[in-house]
N, C-alpha and C positions, 0 to 999 in steps of 0.2 A: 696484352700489355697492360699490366696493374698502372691503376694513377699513381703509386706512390716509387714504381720504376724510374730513375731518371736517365736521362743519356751518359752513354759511358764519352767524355768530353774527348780524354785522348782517342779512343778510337774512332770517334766524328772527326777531330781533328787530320788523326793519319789517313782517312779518306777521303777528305779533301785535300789534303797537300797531296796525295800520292793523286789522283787524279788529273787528268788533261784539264776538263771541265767538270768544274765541282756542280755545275746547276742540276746533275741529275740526283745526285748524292741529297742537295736538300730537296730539291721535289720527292725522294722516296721516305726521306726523313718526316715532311710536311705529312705525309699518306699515313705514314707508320703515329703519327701523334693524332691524325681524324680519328684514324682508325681504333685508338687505343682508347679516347673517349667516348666515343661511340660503344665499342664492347663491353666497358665499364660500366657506360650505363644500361643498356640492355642488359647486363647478369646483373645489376640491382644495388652497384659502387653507390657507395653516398654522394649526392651530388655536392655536398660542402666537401668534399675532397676532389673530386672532379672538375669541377670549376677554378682553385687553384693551382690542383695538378698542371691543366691545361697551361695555364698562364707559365708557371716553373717551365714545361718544355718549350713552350714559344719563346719563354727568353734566353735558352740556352741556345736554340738558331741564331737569334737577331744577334748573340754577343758573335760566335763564331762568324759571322758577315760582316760585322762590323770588324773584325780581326784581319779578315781575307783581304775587305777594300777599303780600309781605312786606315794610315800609320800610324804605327805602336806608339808615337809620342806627342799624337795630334791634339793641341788645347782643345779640345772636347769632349761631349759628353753623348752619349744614348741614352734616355731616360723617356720611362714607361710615363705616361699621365692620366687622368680620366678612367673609370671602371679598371683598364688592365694595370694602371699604377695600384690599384686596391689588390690587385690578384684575383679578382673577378673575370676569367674568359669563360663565353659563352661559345659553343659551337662555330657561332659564327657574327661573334661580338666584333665591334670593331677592334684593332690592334692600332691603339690611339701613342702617336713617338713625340716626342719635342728633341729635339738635335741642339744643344745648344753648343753655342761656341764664343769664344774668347773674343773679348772689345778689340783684343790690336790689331788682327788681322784677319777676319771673320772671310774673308771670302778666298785665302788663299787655298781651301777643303772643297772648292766648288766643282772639280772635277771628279773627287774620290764621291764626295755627297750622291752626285749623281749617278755614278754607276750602283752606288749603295742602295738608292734608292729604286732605280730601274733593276737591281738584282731583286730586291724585294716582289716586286712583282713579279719578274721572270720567275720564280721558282713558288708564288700561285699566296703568297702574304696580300692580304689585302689592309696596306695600314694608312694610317690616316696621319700626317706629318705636318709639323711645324718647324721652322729651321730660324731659332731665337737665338741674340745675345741676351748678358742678364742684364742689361738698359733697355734692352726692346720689350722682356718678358716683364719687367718695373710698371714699363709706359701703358703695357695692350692691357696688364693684370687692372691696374688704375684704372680703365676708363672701361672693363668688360667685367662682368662680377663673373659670367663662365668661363673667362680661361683665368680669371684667382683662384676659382674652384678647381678648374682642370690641372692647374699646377700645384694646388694645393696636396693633388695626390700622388705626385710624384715621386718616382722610386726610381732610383740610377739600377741601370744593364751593367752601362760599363762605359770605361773615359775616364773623365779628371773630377776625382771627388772632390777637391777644392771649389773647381770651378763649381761644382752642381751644390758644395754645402754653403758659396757665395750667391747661388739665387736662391735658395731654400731662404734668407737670414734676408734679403730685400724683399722679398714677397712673404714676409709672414708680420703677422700681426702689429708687429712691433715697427712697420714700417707703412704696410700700407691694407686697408680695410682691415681696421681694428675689429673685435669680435663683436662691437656692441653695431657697428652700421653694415658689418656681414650678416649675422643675424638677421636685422630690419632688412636688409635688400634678399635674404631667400627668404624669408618670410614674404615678402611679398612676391614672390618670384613663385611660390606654391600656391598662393592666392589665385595668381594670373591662369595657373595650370590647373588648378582647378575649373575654375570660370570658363576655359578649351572644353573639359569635358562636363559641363553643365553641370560642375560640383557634385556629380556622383557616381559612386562605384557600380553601377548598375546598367549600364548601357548595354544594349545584346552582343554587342562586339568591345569588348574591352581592350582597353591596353596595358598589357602585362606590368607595363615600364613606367608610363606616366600618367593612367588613371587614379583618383584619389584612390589610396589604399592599396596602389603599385608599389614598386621598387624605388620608386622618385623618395617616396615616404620614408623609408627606411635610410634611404643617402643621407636624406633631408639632415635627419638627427644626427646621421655620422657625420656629416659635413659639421655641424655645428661644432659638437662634441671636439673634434680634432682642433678646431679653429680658436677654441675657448681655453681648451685645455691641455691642447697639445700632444691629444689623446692617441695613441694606434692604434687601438681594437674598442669594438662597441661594449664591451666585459670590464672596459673602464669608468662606463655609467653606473657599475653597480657599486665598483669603489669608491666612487664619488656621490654616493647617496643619492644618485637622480634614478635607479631602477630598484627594486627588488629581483632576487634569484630568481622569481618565479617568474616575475615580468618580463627581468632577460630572456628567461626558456621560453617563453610566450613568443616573444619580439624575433627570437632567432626560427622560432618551429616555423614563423608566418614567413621569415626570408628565404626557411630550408624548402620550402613548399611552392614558394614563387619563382625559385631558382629551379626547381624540378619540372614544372609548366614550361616556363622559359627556356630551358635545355632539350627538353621533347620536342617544343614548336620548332626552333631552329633545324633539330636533326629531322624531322620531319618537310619543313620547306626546304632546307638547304641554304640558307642564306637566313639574316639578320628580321628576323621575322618579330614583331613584339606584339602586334596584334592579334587578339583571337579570335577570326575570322568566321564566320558559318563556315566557309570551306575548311577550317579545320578541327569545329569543335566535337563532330561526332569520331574522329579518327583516337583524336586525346583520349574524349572518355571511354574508348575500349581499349586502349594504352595504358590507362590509368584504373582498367580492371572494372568499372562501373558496368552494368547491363542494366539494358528494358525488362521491366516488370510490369503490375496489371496497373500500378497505379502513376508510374514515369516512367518517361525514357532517362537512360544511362546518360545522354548528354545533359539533361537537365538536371541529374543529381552531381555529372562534373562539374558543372558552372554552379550550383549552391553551394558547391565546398569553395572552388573558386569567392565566389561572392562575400561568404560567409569570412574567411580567410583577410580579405580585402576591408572587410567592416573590421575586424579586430584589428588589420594595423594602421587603419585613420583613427581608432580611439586609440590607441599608443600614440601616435603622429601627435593628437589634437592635447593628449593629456603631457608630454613632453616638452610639447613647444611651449606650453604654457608655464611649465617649470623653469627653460629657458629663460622668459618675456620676464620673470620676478629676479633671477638672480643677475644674468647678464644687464635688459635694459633699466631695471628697477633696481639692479646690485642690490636686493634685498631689503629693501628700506623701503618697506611694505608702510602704508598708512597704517594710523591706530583703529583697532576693530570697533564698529559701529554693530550696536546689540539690535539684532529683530525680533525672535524672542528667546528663551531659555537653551533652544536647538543649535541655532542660525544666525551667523551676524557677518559683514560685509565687511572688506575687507578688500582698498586700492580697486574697487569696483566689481569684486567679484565675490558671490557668495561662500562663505566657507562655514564649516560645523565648528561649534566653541571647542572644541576639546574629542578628540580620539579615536574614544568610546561614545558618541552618540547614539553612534547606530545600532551597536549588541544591546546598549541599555534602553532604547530608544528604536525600534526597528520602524515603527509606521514614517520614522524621520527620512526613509527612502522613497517615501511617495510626497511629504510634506516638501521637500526641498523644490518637486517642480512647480508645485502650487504658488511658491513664495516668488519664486524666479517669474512667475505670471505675474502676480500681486506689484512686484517690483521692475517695472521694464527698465528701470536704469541703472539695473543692473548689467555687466557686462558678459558673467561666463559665471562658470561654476569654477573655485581653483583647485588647480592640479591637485593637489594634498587631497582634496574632499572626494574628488572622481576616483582616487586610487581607493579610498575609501570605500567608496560605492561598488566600484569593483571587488573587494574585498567580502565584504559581507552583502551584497546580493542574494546571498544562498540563506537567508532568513528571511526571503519570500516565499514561505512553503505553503502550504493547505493552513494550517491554523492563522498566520497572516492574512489569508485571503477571506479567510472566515469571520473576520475582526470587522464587525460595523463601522467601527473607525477608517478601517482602511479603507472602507467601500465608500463614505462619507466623504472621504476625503478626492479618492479618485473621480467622483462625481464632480464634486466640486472644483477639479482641475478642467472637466470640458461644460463647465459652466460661465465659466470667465471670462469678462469681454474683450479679455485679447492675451494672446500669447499662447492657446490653446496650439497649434501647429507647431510653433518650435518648438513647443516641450513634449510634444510627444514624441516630434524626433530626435528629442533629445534623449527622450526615454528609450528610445528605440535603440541608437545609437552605446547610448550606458548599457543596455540590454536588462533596462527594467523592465518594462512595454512585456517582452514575451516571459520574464517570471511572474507580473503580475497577471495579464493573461495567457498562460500553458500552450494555446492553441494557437497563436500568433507566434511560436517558435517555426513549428510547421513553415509557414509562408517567408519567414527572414533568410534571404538569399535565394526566394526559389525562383528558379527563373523558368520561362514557356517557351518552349524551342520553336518559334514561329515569329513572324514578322509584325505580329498584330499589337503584342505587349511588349512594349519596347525598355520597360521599368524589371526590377523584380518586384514579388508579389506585394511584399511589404512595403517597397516605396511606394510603389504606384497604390496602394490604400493610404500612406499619408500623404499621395499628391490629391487623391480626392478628398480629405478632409482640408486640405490648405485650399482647394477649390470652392470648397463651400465657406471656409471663412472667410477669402475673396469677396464672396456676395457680401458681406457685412461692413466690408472698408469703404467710406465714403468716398475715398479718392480713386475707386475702379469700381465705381456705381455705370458710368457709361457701357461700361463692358458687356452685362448683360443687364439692361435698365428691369426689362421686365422682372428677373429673378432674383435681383435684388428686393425687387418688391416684397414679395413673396416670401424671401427668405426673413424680412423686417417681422414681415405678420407670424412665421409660426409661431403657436404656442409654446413649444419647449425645444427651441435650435437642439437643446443637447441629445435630444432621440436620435436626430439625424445623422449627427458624429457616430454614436451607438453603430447605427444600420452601416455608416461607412467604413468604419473600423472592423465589424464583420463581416461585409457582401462579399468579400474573398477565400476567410480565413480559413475554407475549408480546399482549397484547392492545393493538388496532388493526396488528396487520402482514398481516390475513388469514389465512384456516385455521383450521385449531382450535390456540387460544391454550393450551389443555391439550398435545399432541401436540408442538410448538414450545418451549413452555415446558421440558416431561422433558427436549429435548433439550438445550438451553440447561443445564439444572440437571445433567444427565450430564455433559456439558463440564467445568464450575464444579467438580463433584466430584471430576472426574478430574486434572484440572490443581489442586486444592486437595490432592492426595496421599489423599484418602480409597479407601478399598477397593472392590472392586468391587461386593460386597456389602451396602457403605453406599449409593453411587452410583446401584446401582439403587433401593434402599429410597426415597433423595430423589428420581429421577426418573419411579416410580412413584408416589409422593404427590401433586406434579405433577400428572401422566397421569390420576390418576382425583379429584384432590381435590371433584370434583362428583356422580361416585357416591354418595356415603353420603346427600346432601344430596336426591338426586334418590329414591336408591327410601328415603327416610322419606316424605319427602315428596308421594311421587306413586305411590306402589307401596300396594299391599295387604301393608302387614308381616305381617299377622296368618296370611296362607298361607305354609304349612312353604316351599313351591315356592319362595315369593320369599326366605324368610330363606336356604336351602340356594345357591339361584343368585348374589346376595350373597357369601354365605361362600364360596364357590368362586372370587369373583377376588378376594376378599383375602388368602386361603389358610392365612393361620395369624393366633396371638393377637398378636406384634408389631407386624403390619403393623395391622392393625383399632385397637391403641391409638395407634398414630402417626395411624392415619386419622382418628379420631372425635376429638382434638383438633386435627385442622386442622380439621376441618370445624366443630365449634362454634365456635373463633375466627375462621374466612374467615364464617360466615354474623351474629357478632355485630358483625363489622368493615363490612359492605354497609348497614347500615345498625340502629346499634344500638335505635335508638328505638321498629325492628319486631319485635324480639328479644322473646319474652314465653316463657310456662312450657309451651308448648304444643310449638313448638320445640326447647324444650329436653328436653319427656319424649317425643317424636317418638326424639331422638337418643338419647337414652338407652334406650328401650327397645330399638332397634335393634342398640343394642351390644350388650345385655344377652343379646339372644337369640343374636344371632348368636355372641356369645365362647363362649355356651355351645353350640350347633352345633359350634363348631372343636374345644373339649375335650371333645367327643363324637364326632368325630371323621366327616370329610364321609363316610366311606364305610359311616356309621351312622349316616340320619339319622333323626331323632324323625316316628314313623308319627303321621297325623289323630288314629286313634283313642286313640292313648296322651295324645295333646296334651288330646284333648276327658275320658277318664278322668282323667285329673288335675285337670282345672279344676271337676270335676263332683265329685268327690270332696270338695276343698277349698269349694266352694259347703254341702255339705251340711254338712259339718262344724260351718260358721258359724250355718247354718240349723237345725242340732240343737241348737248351745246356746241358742238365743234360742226353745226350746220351739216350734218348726216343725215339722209333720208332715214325714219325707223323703219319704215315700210320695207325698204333696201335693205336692211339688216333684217328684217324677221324673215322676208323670203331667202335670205342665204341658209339663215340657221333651219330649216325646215329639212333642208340638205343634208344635216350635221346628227349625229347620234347624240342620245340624254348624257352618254359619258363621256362626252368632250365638257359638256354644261358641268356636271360634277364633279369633273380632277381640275376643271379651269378657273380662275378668281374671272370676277367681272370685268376689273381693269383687262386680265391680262385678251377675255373674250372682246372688250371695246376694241382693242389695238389689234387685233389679229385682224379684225370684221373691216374695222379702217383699210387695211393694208389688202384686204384682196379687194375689196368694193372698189379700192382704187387702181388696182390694175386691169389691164388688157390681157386679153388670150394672146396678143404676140409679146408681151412681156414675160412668160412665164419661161422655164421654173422663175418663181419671187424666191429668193434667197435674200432675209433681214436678222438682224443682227441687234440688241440690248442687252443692257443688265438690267437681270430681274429685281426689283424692287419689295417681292415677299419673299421669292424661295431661293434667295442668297446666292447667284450665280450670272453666268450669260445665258440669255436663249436667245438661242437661233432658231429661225422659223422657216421653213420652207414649204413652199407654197406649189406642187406642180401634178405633170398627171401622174395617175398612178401606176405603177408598174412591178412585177413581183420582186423585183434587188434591187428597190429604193434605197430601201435601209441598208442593206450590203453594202451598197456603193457608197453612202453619205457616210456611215460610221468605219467603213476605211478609211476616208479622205480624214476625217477628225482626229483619227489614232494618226495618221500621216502628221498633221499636222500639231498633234502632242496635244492633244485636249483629252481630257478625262470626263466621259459622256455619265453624270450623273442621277439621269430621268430622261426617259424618250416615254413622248403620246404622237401616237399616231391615227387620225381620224382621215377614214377616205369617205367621200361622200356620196350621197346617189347618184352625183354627174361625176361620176367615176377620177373627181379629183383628191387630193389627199395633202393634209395636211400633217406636216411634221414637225412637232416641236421637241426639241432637246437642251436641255440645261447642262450646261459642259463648265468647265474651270480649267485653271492653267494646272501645270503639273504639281506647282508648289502652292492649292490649293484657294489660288489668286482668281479674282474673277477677267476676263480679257479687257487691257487698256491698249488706249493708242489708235489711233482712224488706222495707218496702217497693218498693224493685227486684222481689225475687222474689215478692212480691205481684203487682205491676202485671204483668210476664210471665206470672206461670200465670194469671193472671183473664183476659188478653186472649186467651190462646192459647185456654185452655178455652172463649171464648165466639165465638171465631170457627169453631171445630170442629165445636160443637156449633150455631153456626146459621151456617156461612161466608153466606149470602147478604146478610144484614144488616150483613155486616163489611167496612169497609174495605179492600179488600187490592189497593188499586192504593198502589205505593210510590213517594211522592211525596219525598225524599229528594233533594235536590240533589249533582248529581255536584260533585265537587270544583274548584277553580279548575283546581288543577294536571293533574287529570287529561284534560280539556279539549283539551291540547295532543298529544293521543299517540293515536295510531291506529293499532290492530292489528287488522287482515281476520280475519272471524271462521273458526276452520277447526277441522273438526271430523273428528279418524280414531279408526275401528273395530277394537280388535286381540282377536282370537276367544280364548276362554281355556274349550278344552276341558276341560282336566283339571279346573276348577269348574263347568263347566257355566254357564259365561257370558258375557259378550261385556263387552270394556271399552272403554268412551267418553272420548276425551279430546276437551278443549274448550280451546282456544286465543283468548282475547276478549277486546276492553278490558272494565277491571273496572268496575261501574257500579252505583248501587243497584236490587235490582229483579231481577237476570241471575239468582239460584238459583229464584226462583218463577219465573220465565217458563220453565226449562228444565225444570222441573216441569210446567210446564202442557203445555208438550209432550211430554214424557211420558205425560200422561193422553191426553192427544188420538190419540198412537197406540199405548197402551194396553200401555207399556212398563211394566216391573217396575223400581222403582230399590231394589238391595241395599244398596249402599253407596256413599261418596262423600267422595275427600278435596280439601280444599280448598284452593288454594297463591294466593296473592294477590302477584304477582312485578311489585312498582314499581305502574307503570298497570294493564297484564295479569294478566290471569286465567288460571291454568292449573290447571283442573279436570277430577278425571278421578272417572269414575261406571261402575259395576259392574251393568250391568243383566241382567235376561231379558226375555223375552215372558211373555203370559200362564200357561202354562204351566211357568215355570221351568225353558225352557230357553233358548241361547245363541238370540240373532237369525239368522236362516239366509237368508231371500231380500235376493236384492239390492232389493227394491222395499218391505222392512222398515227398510230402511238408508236407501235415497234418500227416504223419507218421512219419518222421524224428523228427517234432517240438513236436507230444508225449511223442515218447522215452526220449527225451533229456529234456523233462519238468519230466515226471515219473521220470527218473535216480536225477534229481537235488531238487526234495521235499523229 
């Protein structure tokens, strides 16, 4: 059945009148119109014809229903509103009616209404109904700007055209929200919906319909348009000089293409589906013909085109509305232009070019304009006229532009400036100068990473890491990170660091390492931007390693001299490590800020701290164990003497204690621990105690008892029971076969635990699982997440030997799930491994944990049949 087939009327008609019961007649009619768009689309119908096809058959049922249970001379009306009043149906769009009916006797239709309506459903219409006079439709339109809107789309089925062109003439402009405070109230109404999805089109799960650069975008304008002008079709903005031909075919490819997304998802869920889901987005893009190659997956080039799609109709959206805001609320009467220089002059707030041809005559004028827009913060926008401009000749950023001193002079000069450097690269980004000025930043615009980890595409999330570093530089979010604020005061040349941020991605999906390609790209950039050689390397070494710092906080044993010295040896000195440790906290707040919590952040921090001090101690003097472990043992006692503590008492416990409890522990945290067992009783034990940490940004909990091979099994199920996210476990058991456990955990939403009773409910449960685990719960029944459902990493587990501690370290590579730290416990016990320590990195879906063990005797694992049985167990427990 072609969309452009319609029902033969009479003979729908003579099938139902000949019929007993007509309901089965439209239930097969109903099947025969799924059916008919569905095959349309699958053989490759245009969906601009399929979508109103759709709507033309749905309304040929609803008038024939309305015929059957409604009489021929009833003052009223059937009329379509909302999307299906436009002739927009989707698969499984709503079927949005307004029923109106005449002031004089409105309720005498109340029996026919409702079998109309209970017909509707019986034969499987799922529509969404209103049942207005045109004084009720006046009153809800007045005080609702969405149902002015929703009736604004209005399109009579069938009934009394009188009646339906008497509400058309009360509800339109001339009556009630005139075009100038319609306008203003969806203009702010796109604001709102923006600000829902954190004002960008880039979210890993988008929504088709109402993310910036959705379908909302596209209404937006037709809503206006119609409202202003009284318009039917969008093909009237061209008449009306608000588009260009090309910009139409532009505006309409981006709707032809979101209506195609949107037609799949539905015939794919079956229902009204507007989001795009992990669960659906690898189906799409082998729908949509895309496949894995060496250097993406097929899903990820679906969603760049998605993406990429979505940024071109927020600049139409942004450059439109702005066209609107001069003629509608400005009616034109524009201020007199205010000159900047010979290019540029200002104009009702907003920058605009003197004349036309600036740009052909005048090209470098396409990088000079965001400079100025810096220069000038009271400025408001760039106007519309000038954007279309921009867009227009764009394509005279070629190689001989790029090659122009000038232009490179100038673009320096744009991330030089002490403020405004952030929006205007996103603004550049946005105009899509950003990727003609640099080639290789097209690459990254819309790309997005099919995992849980990067929550941005590639190109926001490098301009949320430069808005992160220009952060450090606002006086009024100095609190935020005080230290790196510091730091970022003193560099020498802030603009390197932009440099290094703008590239530490720009090589990702070309294959390789996006690090190694990136330096070199940024070497390049450097060298042709006239910076020194010495700068050039500083930015293509930032590049090179911007994953270093991030990888041994987070997955290294800081607390060994060995790992801070090896560290400090490829950063080599104090500038390079302050340049590093603020890319690093902006690239890892920028992946996703929401996972961003204090743990992370004194992760980094301590890392710096140690290591600047290593460098101004100089690598070829580095700090010996035992001085590390004398000073922290010094500083313990110290604490310990004022608070009336035997030291004596304290030095005989620590005799008990291994050198690497003294090394990963700060001295406060060894005073408080030493406090806390000195003052218990062997019939108080297990000690189960409870703080927030005060350096390493979280709660630890401590536990105090004897030792047993599924300690750890048992405590880190009760934790994951209990929704805590175990961020760092040290475990020290001692010569008197007791064991100390300490674990730094956070809430889900990377909060540290408040409330006596939280810390109640925690120590009561741990204490009495300890103390009788048989009786306690510790199967962890926690449901994995939706999202993480879709993402499958092979579990793979390597062994790297670390003599000089005397122990073997385990890394774990696995989807993350609830449940994973006790079972790799229990495997532990079962082949009667020693766990020292344990840091924990939770990367999107995956897990990457790595754990510090020995064997029973506290030393490293030595047979290969110690290893092959360990990495069993712990593969059997995790399938």
């Amino acid at each position: 059945m072609k969309p452009d087939i319609k029902f033969d009327s009479d003979q729908f008609v003579g099938q139902v009148q000949a019929a007993e019961d007509p309901l089965p007649i439209f239930q097969d009619a109903i099947q025969q119109v799924n059916q008919a768009i569905k095959s349309g689309f699958e053989q490759g119908d245009p969906v601009t014809e399929l979508v109103p096809a759709h709507a033309r058959m749905v309304d040929e049922l609803l008038r024939q229903a309305w015929r059957l249970k409604m009489p021929a001379d009833a003052a009223a009306a059937l009329i379509a509103v909302g999307g299906y009043g436009r002739m927009e149906l989707h698969p499984s769009s709503d079927i949005d009616l307004m029923i109106l009916l005449d002031e004089q006797d409105p309720d005498q239709y109340s029996e026919p209404l409702t079998e109309l309506l209970t017909f509707f459903w019986d034969i499987g219409l799922e529509v969404g109904h209103s049942v207005r006079t045109v004084a009720e439709c006046i009153s809800e339109a007045e005080q609702d700007i969405t149902i002015a809107t929703n009736i604004m789309e209005a399109r009579l089925l069938i009934g009394q055209e009188d009646l339906f062109r008497q509400m058309q003439d009360c509800t339109g402009p001339d009556s009630i929200w005139p075009s100038e405070q319609f306008f203003t109230a969806k203009w702010e109404e796109q604001k709102q919906r923006y600000l829902r999805y954190e004002e960008t089109i880039s979210n890993l799960e988008p929504n088709i319909k109402e993310s910036p650069g959705g379908l909302r975008d596209i209404q937006m304008i037709g809503w206006v348009v119609k409202r202003h002008y009284g318009a039917k079709t969008m093909r009237e903005l061209v008449v009306h000089g608000f588009l260009t031909e090309e910009e139409y075919l532009d505006l309409m490819d981006c709707q032809s293409y979101l209506w195609r997304v949107r037609f799949a998802l539905h015939l794919l869920t079956g229902r009204r589906e507007d989001r795009i889901l992990f669960d659906y987005q690898r189906t799409l893009a082998t729908q949509f013909g895309y496949e894995d190659d060496k250097q993406e997956l097929g899903v990820e080039k679906f969603m760049q085109q998605y993406y990429r799609t979505a940024l071109r109709l927020r600049r139409m959206n942004e450059m439109l509305l702005q066209l609107f805001q001069e003629v509608i609320l400005l009616k034109c009467h524009l201020d007199e232009p205010k000159p900047i220089n010979r290019r540029f002059q200002s104009r009702s707030g907003f920058l605009e070019v003197v004349h036309e041809d600036v740009f052909p005559q005048h090209p470098l004028a396409l990088l000079e304009l965001f400079l100025i827009m810096e220069q000038h913060p009271e400025l408001n926008g760039v106007r519309a006229s000038t954007i279309r401009l921009i867009r227009k000749y764009r394509h005279l950023i070629n190689d001989e532009f790029r090659a122009d001193i000038r232009a490179r002079s100038l673009f320096m000069e744009i991330l030089r400036q002490p403020v405004g450097i952030t929006h205007e690269l996103r603004r550049m980004n946005r105009y899509g100068i950003l990727a003609r000025y640099i080639p290789a930043f097209l690459n990254i615009v819309g790309r997005m990473q099919y995992d849980l980890f990067h929550v941005f595409t590639v190109d926001k999330h490098t301009l949320y890491v430069v808005r992160n570093l220009r952060r450090l530089t606002v006086p009024k979010y100095y609190g935020e990170f005080p230290l790196c604020s510091d730091i970022m005061a003193k560099l020498p040349k802030p603009e390197l660091i932009y440099i290094a941020a703008i590239f530490h991605d720009i090589a990702k999906g070309r294959g390789g390492d996006h690090s190694e390609l990136g330096a070199k790209e940024a070497w390049d950039f450097c060298k042709l931007h006239g910076l020194s050689d010495y700068d050039s390397r500083l930015v293509s070494w930032l590049v090179e390693k911007h994953l270093l710092m991030s990888i041994t906080a987070q997955r290294k044993d800081t607390s060994d001299p060995d790992v801070i010295r090896d560290f400090a040896q490829i950063v080599k000195n104090p500038v390079h490590l302050d340049y590093l440790y603020l890319l690093t906290l902006a690239d890892i707040r920028a992946t996703d800020p929401k996972k961003w919590n204090s743990w992370k952040n004194s992760l980094l921090r301590e890392l710096y701290i140690t290591t600047k001090q290593a460098l101004l101690r100089g690598l070829q003097n580095p700090q010996e164990r035992d001085e590390i472990v004398q000073n922290k043992q010094a500083g313990a006692l110290h604490m310990l003497k004022s608070e009336g503590i035997d030291p004596d008492s304290a030095v005989s416990l620590w005799t008990t204690f291994s050198i690497d409890y003294f090394l990963y522990h700060t001295w406060e945290e060894i005073a408080w621990q030493t406090r806390m067992i000195l003052g218990s009783t062997p019939e108080q034990l297990p000690l189960v105690l409870l703080r927030k940490s005060g350096t390493r940004g979280g709660t630890e909990i401590f536990l105090y008892a004897a030792d047993r091979d599924d300690l750890f099994a048992i405590t880190t199920s009760q934790l994951d029971q209990l929704g805590l996210n175990i961020v760092s476990a040290r475990i020290e058991t001692t010569d008197t076969n007791l064991t100390l456990n300490s674990f730094l955990v956070l809430e889900q939403d990377g909060s540290v635990v408040e409330g006596n009773d939280r810390r109640n409910e925690i120590c009561d449960l741990l204490k009495k699982s300890v103390t009788d685990p048989e009786s306690a719960n510790l199967v962890v029944s926690r449901r994995i997440p939706r999202r993480l459902k879709h993402f499958s990493t092979p579990t793979r587990i390597d062994f790297v030997q670390d003599y000089g501690n005397q122990r073997t370290i385990m890394k774990l590579l696995t989807d993350d799930r609830p449940g994973l730290l006790s079972q790799v416990g229990y495997a532990f016990a079962q082949c009667k491994i020693k766990l020292i320590n344990a840091k924990i990195a939770t990367i999107g879906a995956e897990a990457e944990d790595t754990f510090f063990i020995t064997d029973r005797n506290d030393k490293p694992l030595a047979s290969r049949e110690q290893f092959e049985a360990l990495e069993q167990e712990i593969q059997q427990r995790l399938s």
